[in-house]
N, C-alpha and C positions, 0 to 999 in steps of 0.2 A: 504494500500500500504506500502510496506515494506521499508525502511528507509539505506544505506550503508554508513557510515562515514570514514574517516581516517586523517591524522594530516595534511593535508592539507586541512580540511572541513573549517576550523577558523582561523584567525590568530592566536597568542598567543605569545605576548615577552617572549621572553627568560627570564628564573627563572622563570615563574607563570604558568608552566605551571601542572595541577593538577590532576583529574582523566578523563583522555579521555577513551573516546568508544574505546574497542576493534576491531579489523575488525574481518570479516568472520561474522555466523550468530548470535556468540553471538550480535553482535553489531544491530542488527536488532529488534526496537523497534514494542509494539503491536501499533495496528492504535487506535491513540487516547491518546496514551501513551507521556510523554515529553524525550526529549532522553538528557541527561547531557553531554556536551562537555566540563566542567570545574566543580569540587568535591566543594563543599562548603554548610554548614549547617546552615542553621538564618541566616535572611539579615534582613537589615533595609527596605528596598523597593523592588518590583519586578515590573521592569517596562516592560509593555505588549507592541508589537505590534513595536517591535526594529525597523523595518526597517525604521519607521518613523524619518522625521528631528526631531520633539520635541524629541524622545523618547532617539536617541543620545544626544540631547542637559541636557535632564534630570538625563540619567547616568553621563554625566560628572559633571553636577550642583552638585547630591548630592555625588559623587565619589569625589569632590573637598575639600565638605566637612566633609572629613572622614564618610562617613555612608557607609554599607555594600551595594552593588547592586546586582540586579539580572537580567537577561533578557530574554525574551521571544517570539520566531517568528515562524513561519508556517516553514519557508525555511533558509537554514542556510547560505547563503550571502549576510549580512546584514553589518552595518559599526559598527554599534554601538557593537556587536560583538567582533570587532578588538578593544575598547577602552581600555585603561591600567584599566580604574577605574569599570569596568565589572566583576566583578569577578565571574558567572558563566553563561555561557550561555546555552539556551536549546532549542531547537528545538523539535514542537510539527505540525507532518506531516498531520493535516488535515485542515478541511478549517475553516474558522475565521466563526464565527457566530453557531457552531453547536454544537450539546450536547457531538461532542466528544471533543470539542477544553473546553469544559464544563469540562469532564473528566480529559483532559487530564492538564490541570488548576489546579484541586482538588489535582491531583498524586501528582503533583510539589510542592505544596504548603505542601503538607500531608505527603513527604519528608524532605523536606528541609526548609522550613517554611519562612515567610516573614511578618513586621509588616504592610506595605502597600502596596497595588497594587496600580500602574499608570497607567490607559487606555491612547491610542490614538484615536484609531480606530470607525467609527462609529457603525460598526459590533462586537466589542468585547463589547463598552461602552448598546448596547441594550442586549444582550445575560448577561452582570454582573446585568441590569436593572432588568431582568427576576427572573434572580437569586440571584436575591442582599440579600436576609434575610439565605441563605443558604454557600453563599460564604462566607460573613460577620463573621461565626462562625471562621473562620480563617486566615482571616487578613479584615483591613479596608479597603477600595473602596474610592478613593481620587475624588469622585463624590457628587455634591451635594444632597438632599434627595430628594423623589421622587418626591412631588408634583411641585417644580422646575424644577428638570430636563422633567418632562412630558409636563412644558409649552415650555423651555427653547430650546428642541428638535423638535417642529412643529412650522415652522413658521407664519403657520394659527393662533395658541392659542395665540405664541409672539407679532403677528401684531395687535391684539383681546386685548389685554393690554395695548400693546404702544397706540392704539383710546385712550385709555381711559385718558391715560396721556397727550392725546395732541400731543402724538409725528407727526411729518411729515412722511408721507410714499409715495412708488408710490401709483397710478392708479392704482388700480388690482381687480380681481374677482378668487372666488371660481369656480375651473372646475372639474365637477366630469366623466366627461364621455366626449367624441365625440360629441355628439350630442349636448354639449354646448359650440361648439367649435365658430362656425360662429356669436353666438350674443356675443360672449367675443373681434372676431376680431371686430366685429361693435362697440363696448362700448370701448375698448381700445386701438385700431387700431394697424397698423404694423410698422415699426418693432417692437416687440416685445420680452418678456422675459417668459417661462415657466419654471417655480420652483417646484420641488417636495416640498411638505409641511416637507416631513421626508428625509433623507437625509440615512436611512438604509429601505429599507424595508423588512418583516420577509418572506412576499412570495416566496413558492417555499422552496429546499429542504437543501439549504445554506445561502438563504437572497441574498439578494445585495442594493449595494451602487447605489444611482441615482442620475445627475448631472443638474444643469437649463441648457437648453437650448435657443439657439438664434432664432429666430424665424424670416422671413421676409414675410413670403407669407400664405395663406392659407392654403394650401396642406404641406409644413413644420410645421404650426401650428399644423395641425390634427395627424402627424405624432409622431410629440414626445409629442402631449397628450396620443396618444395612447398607445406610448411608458412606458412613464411615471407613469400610471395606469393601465398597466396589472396586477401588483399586490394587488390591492383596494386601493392603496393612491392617493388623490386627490393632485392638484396643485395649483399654484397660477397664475395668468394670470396677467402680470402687465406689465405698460409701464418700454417701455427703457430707462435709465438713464448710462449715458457713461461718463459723468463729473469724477473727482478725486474722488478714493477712501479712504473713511481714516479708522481706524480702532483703538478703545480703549479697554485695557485690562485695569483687576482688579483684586484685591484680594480681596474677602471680607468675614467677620465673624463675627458673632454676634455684628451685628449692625455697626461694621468699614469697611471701606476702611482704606486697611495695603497697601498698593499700585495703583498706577494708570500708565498708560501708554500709550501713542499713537505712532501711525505709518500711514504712506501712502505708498499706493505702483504704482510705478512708471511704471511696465511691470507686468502683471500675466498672469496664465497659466490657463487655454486659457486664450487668448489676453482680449476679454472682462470682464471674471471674472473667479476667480479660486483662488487657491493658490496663491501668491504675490513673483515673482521672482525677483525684485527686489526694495528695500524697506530703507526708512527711517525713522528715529527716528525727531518724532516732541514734541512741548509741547504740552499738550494734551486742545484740542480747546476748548473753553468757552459755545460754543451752545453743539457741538456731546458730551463735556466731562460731562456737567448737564443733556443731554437726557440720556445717557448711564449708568448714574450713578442711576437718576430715578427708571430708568427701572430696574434695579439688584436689587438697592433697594422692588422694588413694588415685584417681584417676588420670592425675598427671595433668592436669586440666590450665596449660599454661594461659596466659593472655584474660582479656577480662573475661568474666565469668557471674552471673544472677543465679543463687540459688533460693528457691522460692517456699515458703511454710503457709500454713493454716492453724493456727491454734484450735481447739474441741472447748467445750464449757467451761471445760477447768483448767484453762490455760495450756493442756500439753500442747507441743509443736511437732508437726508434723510432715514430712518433707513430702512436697508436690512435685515440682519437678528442678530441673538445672538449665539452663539458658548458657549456650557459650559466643554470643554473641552481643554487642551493646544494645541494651534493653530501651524501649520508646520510653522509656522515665528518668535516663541517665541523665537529664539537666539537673535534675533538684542534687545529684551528687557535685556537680560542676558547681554550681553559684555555692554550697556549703563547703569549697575548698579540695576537693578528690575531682581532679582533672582525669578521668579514667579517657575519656578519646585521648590524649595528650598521652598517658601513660600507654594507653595500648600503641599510640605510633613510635613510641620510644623503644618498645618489644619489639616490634612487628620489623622495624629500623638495623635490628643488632646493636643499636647504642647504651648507653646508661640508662637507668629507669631510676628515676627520683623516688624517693620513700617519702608517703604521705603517713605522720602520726596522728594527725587529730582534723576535725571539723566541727562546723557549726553542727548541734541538734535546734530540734525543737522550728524548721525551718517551713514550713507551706509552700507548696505548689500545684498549679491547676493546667490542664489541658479544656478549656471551655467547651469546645464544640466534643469533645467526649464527655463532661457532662451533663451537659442538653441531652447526648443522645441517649446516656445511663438515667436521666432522669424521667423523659419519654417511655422508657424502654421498663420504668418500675410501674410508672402508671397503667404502660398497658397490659402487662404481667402481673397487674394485682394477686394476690393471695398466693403466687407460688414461693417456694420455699426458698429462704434468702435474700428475698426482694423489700425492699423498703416500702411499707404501704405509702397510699398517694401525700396523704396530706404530708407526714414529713420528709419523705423525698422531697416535693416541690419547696418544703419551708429551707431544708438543711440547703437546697438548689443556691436561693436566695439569699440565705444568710452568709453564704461563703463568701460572696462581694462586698462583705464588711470584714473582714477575716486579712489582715497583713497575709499578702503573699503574692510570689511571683507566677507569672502564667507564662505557659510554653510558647513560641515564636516571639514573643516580647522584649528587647533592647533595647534600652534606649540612645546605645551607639550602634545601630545595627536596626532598623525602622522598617524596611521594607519589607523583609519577611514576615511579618505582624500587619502590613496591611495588605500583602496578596492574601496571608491567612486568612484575614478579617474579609475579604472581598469574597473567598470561597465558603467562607462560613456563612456569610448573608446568604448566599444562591444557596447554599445545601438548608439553612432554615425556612426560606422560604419555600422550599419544594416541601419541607417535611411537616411546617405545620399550617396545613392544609385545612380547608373548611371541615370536609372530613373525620382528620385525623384529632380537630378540636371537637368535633361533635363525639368522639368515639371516647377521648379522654376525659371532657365532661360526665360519663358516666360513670367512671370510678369514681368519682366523689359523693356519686348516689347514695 
């Protein structure tokens, strides 16, 4: 599919602006190809997968710190885009996961050159997996090595580790099929949680990304087992755990933690689990922070790393899953002093890695337009399990605009990513609340 740019495809502050796409058909990139909307040769970094909150967070981390940036997205209205410290963006028109986005990676790199790539995405991070000894010949992959990342990406193999360490986990079972649907609701009863073990799967002719599910009845259950494993990935069948979330990141390398970190999050998206729209900075806990540490340990789990808990009524904590890539909530660690992008390009580099001992706690931060969509998303899921009923959803919604804290795409040395945000979040609110979807929500308050 043919590609049409012109100087209003990007932002671009005035003075930087460098070698843009022509219109008409010179500007018509081949499929698969990266199309340059900003001229620049050798970067320090090319960070994948722009549209992501980390991956803004990332260009401004090492943009802050004078290193060259580069960036990389399917689509070209992205925020990170519009950053001052961006200095080329490019846009690469197919879909994430495939051998042209393969291709079209290689062109850009084989151009313009870069010393490390930053994945996001769980779809790019398995396609560089695949290809890691081939990409590798021209810049570094800020992932850790395979045998880590191959346990650190199925939560099957992670959960199979942590037994060993003793860690706490839920109730769950291995479900490979339908047909072991009904003795998993017997053994672990409802409501329950269905988890893809892999979080990309390669089935089919693009991959896709698969989400856990909430589960209350039997016939939901069967549904998004089925769902779940149309592509051969099995799941994990486990009790429900709705207690506090917490979540510790790390840095680690040859044998150190150069940083640690924790957070809870207070509202996610979805309500029961998801991304973390709204979120604080804690010390990081005595029990989750030695399980967590363990485990990265045991696994060898170099570079950054989110290991994720659930507390139960009485406070035990319980390990849900390991993330080994920067997590969409990695700013609240950056503005509290844990530069983890910064620290992982210092890894990923072969250079020195700074050791971080302390940060701010007690810190707030919000992703808005995730919690519009967490808060829609409780009202019209009324009464299931997890869910914040209507009225204090929408109060807690409101009160948190009086609450000190910083919200994601926000700088106020860095403005433009916060107002392309601000411009996608109008359009995406006005499509969502719709005559409709206000008549439909007016009834939970019934």
């Amino acid at each position: 599919m043919m590609a049409h740019f012109d100087r209003s495809a990007v932002q671009i502050p005035s003075g930087r602006e460098n070698a843009l796409v022509p219109s008409g058909d010179e500007a018509q990139p081949r499929a698969g190809c990266a199309q340059d909307l900003r001229g620049r040769t050798a970067f320090d970094a090319l960070v994948l997968d722009a549209r992501l909150r980390q991956s803004l967070a990332t260009v401004r981390s090492l943009g802050r710190r004078g290193l060259s940036v580069a960036a990389l997205e399917v689509s070209r209205d992205v925020p990170a885009f519009s950053s001052r410290w961006c200095q080329q963006a490019s846009v690469c028109p197919v879909d994430l996961g495939t051998d042209g986005y393969l291709a079209c990676l290689e062109q850009l790199l084989g151009r313009a050159g870069a010393r490390v790539l930053i994945p996001g995405h769980d779809g790019t991070i398995a396609l560089l997996l695949r290809y890691r000894a081939r990409v590798e010949q021209r810049a570094r992959i800020a992932l850790a090595k395979e045998p880590a990342m191959a346990i650190a990406v199925s939560k099957e193999r992670t959960l199979a580790v942590a037994s060993k360490l003793g860690l706490r986990m839920p109730r769950g079972l291995v479900v490979r099929t339908v047909t072991e649907v009904p003795a998993a609701v017997r053994e672990i009863g409802l409501p329950a949680v269905v988890k893809p073990s892999e979080s990309w799967l390669c089935g089919g002719p693009k991959g896709t990304r698969v989400v856990s599910r909430l589960v209350t009845t039997s016939e939901e259950a069967l549904r998004a087992v089925a769902e779940l494993t149309r592509f051969g990935g099995v799941v994990l069948f486990q009790q429900l755990l709705s207690g506090r979330r917490e979540a510790v990141s790390f840095l680690y390398a040859n044998g150190e933690m150069h940083a640690r970190f924790a957070q809870w999050a207070k509202r996610m998206s979805p309500p029961l689990g998801g991304e973390s729209v709204l979120r604080q900075s804690i010390a990081v806990p005595a029990d989750t922070g030695d399980q967590a540490e363990r485990l990265v340990r045991e696994i060898e789990l170099e570079g950054y790393s989110e290991v994720e808990f659930r507390r139960d009524a009485d406070g035990r904590a319980y390990l849900m899953e390991i993330n080994p890539r920067l997590s969409a909530s990695v700013e609240i660690a950056v503005r509290c002093g844990v530069d983890f992008p910064y620290l992982l390009y210092q890894w990923a580099s072969g250079g020195p890695i700074d050791r971080v001992r302390s940060y701010r706690t007690g810190a707030w931060m919000r992703y808005l337009r995730g919690d519009l969509m967490t808060t829609i998303a409780a009202l019209q899921q009324r009464g299931r399990p997890g869910v914040t009923p209507p009225v204090p959803a929408v109060l807690g919604f409101a009160l948190s605009f009086f609450k000190p804290m910083a919200y994601d795409y926000l700088d106020w040395k860095d403005l433009l990513p916060a107002l392309s945000a601000a411009s996608d979040f109008t359009r995406y609110a006005a499509r969502t609340v719709t005559r409709g979807n206000l008549s439909r929500l007016k009834k939970n308050f019934a």
